[in-house]
C-alpha positions as CSV (number, residue, x, y, z in Angstrom):
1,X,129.9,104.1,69.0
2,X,126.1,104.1,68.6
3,X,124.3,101.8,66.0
4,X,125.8,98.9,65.5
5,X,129.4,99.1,64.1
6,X,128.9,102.8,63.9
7,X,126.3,101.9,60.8
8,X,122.8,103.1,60.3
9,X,120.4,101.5,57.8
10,X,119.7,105.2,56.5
11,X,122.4,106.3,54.6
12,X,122.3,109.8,55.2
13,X,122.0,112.2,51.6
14,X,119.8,109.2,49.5
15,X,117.4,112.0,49.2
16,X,117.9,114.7,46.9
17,X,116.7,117.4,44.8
18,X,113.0,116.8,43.6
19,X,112.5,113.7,46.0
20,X,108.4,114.9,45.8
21,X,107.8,115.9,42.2
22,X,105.7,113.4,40.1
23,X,107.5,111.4,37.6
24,X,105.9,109.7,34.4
25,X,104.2,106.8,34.6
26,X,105.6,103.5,33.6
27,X,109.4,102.2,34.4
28,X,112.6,104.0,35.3
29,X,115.9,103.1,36.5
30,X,118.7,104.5,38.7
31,X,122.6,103.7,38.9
32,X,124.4,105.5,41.8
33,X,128.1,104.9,42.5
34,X,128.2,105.7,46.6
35,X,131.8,106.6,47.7
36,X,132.4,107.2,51.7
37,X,135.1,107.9,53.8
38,X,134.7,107.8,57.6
39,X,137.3,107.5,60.8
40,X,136.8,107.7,64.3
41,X,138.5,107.9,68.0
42,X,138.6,107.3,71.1
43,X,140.3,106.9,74.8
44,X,139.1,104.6,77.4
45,X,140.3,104.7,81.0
46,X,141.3,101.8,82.8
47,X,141.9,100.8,86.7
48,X,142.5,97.5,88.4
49,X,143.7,96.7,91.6
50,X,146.0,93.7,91.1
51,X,147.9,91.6,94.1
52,X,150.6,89.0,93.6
53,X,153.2,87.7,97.0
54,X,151.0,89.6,98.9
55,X,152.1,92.9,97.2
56,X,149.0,95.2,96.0
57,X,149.8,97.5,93.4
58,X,147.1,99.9,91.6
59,X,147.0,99.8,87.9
60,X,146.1,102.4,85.5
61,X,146.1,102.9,82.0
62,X,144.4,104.0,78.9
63,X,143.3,102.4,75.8
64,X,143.2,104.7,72.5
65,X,141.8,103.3,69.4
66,X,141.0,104.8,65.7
67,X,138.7,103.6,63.3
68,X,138.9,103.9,59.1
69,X,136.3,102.9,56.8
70,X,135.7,103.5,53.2
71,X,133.1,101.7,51.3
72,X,132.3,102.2,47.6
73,X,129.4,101.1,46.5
74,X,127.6,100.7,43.2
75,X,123.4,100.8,43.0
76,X,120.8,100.3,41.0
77,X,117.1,100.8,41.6
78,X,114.2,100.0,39.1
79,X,111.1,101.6,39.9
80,X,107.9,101.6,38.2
81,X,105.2,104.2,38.4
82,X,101.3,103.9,38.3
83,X,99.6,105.7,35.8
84,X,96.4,105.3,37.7
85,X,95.6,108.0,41.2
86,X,96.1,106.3,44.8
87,X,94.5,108.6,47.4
88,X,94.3,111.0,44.7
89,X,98.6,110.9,44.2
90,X,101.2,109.1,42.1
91,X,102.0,105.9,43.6
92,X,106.0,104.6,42.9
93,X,107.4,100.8,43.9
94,X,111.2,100.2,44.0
95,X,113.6,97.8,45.1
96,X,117.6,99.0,45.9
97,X,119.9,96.4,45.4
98,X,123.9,96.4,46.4
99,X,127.3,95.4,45.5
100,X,130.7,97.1,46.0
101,X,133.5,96.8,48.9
102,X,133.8,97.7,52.2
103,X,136.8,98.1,54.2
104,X,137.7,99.1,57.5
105,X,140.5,99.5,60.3
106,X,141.5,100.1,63.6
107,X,144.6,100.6,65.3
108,X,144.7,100.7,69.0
109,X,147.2,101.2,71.8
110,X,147.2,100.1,75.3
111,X,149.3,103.0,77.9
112,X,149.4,101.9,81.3
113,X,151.2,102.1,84.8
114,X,151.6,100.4,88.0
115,X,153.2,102.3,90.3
116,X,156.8,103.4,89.1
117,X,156.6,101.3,86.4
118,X,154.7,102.0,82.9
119,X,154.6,99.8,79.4
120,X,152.8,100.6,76.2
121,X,151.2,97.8,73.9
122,X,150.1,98.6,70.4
123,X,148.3,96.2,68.3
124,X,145.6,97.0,64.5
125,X,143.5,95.0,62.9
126,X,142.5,95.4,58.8
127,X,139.6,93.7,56.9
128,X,137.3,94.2,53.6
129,X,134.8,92.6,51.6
130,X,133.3,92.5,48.1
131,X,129.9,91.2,48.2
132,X,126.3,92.4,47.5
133,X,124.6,94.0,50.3
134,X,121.0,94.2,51.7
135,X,117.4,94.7,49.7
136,X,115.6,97.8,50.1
137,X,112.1,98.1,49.2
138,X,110.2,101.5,48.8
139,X,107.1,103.0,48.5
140,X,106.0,106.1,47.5
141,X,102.5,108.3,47.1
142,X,103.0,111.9,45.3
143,X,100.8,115.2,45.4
144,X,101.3,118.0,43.0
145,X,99.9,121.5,43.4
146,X,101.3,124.0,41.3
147,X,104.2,124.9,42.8
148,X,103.9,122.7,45.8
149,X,104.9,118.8,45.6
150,X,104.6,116.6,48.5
151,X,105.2,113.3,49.2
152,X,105.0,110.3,51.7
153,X,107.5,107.0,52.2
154,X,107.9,103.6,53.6
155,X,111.2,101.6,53.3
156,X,112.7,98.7,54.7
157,X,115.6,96.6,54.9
158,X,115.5,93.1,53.8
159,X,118.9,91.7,55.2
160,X,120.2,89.4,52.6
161,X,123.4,90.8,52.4
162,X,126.9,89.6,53.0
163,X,127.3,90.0,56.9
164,X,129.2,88.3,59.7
165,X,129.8,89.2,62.7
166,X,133.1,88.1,63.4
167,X,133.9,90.7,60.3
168,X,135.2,94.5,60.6
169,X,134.0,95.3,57.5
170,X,130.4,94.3,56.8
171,X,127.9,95.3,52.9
172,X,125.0,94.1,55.0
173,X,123.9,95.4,58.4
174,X,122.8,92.0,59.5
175,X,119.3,92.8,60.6
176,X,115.8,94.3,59.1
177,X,114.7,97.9,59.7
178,X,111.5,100.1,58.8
179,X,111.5,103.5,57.9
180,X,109.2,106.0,57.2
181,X,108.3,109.8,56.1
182,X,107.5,112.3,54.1
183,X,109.0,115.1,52.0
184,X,108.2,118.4,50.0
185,X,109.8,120.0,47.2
186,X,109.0,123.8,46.0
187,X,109.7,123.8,42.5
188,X,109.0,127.2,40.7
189,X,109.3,126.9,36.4
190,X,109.2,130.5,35.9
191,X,112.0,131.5,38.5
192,X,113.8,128.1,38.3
193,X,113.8,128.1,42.0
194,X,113.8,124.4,43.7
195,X,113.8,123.6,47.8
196,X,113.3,120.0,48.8
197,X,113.3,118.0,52.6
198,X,112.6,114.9,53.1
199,X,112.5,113.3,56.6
200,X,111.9,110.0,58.3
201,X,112.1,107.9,61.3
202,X,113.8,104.4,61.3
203,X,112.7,101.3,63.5
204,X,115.7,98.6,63.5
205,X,114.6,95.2,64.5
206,X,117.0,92.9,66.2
207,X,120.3,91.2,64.6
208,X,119.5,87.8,65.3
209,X,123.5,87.0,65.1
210,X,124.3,89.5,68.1
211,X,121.0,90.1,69.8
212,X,122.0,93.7,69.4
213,X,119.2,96.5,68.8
214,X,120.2,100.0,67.1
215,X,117.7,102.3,68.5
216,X,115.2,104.6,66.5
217,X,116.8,107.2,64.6
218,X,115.3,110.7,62.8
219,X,116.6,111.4,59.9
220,X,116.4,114.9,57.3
221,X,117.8,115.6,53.6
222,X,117.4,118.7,52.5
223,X,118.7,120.4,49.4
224,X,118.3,123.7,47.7
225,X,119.3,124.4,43.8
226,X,118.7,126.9,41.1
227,X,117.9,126.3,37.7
228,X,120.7,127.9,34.8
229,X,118.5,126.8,32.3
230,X,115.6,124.0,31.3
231,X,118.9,120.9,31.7
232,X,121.5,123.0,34.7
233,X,120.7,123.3,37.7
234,X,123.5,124.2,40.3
235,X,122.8,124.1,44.1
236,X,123.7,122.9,48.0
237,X,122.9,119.6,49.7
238,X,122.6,118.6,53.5
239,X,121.3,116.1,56.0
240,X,120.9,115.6,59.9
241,X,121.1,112.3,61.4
242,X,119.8,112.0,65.2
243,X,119.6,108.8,67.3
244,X,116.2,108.7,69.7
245,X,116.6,106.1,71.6
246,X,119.7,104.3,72.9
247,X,120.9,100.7,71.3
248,X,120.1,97.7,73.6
249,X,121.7,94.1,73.2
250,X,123.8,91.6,75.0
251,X,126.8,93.7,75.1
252,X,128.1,93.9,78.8
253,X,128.9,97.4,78.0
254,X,126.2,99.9,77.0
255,X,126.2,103.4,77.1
256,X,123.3,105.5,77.2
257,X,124.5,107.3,73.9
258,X,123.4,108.6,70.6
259,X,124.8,108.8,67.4
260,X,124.5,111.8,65.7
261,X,125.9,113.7,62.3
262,X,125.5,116.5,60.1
263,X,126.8,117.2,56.5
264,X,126.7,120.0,54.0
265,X,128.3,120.1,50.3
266,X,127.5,121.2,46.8
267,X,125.6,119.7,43.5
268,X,125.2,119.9,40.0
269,X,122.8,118.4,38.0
270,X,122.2,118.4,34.1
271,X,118.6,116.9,32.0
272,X,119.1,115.2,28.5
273,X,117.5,113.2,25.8
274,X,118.3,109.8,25.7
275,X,115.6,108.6,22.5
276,X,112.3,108.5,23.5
277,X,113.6,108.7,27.3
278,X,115.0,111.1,29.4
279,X,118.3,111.2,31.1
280,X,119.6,112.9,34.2
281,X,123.1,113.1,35.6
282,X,123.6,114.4,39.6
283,X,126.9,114.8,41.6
284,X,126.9,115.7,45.2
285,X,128.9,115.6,47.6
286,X,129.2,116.1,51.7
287,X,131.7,116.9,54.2
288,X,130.3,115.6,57.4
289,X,130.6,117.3,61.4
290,X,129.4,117.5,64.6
291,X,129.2,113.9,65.1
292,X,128.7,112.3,68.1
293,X,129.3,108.2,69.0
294,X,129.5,107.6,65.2
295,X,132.3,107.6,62.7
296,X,132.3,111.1,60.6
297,X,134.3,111.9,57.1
298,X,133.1,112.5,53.8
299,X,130.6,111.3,51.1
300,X,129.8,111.5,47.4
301,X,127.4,110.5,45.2
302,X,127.1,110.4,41.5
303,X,123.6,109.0,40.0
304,X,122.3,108.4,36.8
305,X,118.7,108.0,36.1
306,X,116.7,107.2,33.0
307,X,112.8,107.5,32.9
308,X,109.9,108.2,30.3
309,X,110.0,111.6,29.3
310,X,107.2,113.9,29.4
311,X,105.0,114.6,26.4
312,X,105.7,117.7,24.7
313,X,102.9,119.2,24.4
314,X,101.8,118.6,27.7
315,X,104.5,119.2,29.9
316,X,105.0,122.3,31.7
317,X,108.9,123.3,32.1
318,X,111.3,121.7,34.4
319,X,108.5,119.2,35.3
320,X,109.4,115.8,34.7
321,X,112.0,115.3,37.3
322,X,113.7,112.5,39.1
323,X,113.9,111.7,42.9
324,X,117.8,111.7,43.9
C-alpha cells in the first residue's frame, strides 16, 4: 500500500457543506464522532531457487494477505473568529484534537510448491489502541460576494499522538505534514440552492521512527445540498484522494505506486437555537471505490457545532453557516 500503513494525514470528507461561508465573529466549537471501516488485499508471488545434497529444486509460491481496520474516533475543534478584515476576508484559527480507538488486522497465507510437492502456511495478527491522536492546527481567510463565498487554508499536523511503529493499529501517523487550499461554496437564500469544493495539496515530512516519506497527495470534497426550509437541508457528499508523488524510505521494497480513492454518500443537516447561540447537527456518510494501493470501505460522520448566532435584524437568510 501507498502512504504509510495505508494512512493519509487528510482524512478524506472533513470538508463539507458551507466550508467558505463567513461565520460570526467570536468563538465556536465542533464535536464530530468519525466512524471508518476499511479492508484490503493482496497476492504476492514468490520464486527461489533452493539446493540441499546437491539436489536443486525451484520453488514457487504465493503469499495472500487481507487487511481490516476500523477506527472510531471522537473530535473536537474550538475555533475562534476575528471580527476585524485580513486581506479584506474573515480570518478563522482552530486547533483539532483526537481520542478514540483504532484497530486493525491481517490474516495472511503462505501457498507454495517445489516440484511435486506443495504445503500451505497460514498465520494473522490482531491489534488496537485507545489513545489521543495527533494536533491539527488551521487557518482560514473568507470572502463573501453575494452569492459567491470563497475561501483559502493551511493545516498541519503536529504529531503528538499515540504512535509506534512496532503497532498495527496506530491514532497518530507518527510524523508532521502541511496542507494547503482553497474552497468555494455557491449558496443562493432565495432558491436554497448550496454547491461547495474544497481542495488541497498535502506535504508529509519524514517519520523520524521509520525514515519513511508518504509522498504529496491532492485532495477534493465536494458536496451539493438543497435547502427544505431556513433549518433542513438534504443533499450528497463526495471526495477524491490522489497520490503525486510516490513514498520514499528505508524500506528495501518500494514500489513506484499511488494511493488513490473516491467516495460518494448522502447528508442531512438541520439549524437550531441553542440560547443566545446557534446549533447545527450534520450526518454524512460515504461508501468508498476505485481505490488503488490503499485500503477502501466506508465512512461516516456525525458533527455538532455551536457558534454565535447572527443578529436578527441583520442577517440575511440561511447566512450564518458552519464549515463541516
Amino acid at each position: 500500500m501507498a502512504d504509510e500503513g495505508g494512512v493519509s494525514f487528510w482524512s478524506p470528507g472533513l470538508y463539507g457543506s458551507l466550508t467558505a461561508v463567513p461565520q460570526q465573529a467570536g468563538w465556536s466549537v465542533a464535536a464530530m464522532y468519525y466512524h471508518t471501516s476499511v479492508s484490503a488485499n493482496g497476492n504476492v508471488a514468490v520464486a527461489r531457487q533452493v539446493t540441499r545434497g546437491g539436489l536443486t529444486a525451484n520453488v514457487t509460491g504465493t503469499i495472500t494477505a487481507n487487511l481490516d481496520a476500523r477506527g472510531d474516533l471522537g473530535i473536537v475543534v474550538p475555533s475562534y473568529v476575528f471580527a476585524t478584515p485580513v486581506f479584506g476576508g474573515q480570518l478563522a484559527l482552530s486547533a483539532m484534537g483526537i481520542y478514540g480507538r483504532s484497530q486493525a488486522s491481517v490474516d495472511a497465507t503462505l501457498t507454495s510448491s517445489a516440484g511435486p510437492f506443495g504445503f500451505t502456511r497460514s498465520g494473522s495478527l490482531a491489534d488496537s489502541v485507545t489513545a489521543f491522536g495527533d494536533l491539527y492546527p488551521n487557518a482560514t481567510i473568507r470572502w463573501n460576494q453575494g452569492v459567491h463565498n470563497f475561501m483559502t487554508y493551511v493545516a498541519g499536523d503536529i504529531p503528538v499522538g499515540a504512535y509506534d511503529p512496532n503497532r498495527l493499529a496506530n491514532v497518530g501517523i507518527g510524523h508532521g505534514a502541511i496542507d494547503a487550499g482553497a474552497g468555494y461554496t455557491y449558496l443562493n437564500p432565495q432558491t436554497g440552492h448550496e454547491f461547495t469544493a474544497a481542495g488541497g495539496f498535502t506535504y508529509n515530512f519524514k517519520n523520524p521512527d521509520t525514515q519513511y516519506r508518504n509522498g504529496i497527495d491532492f485532495h477534493v470534497d465536494w458536496a451539493a445540498s438543497q435547502f427544505l426550509s431556513k433549518q433542513l437541508l438534504i443533499g450528497v457528499v463526495g471526495y477524491a484522494y490522489q497520490q503525486l508523488t510516490a513514498d520514499s524510505g528505508a524500506l528495501p521494497i518500494l514500489g513506484d505506486f499511488k494511493s488513490r480513492v473516491f467516495g460518494v454518500g448522502p447528508q442531512i443537516g438541520y439549524f437550531f437555537p441553542i440560547g443566545d447561540k446557534q446549533g447545527y447537527l450534520n450526518l454524512k456518510g460515504y461508501k468508498e471505490f476505485g481505490a488503488e494501493h490503499r485500503p477502501e470501505g466506508w465512512n461516516a460522520w456525525l458533527t455538532l457545532s455551536i457558534s454565535p448566532a447572527a443578529p436578527i435584524s441583520t442577517a440575511p437568510p440561511l447566512r450564518n453557516m458552519v464549515s463541516k
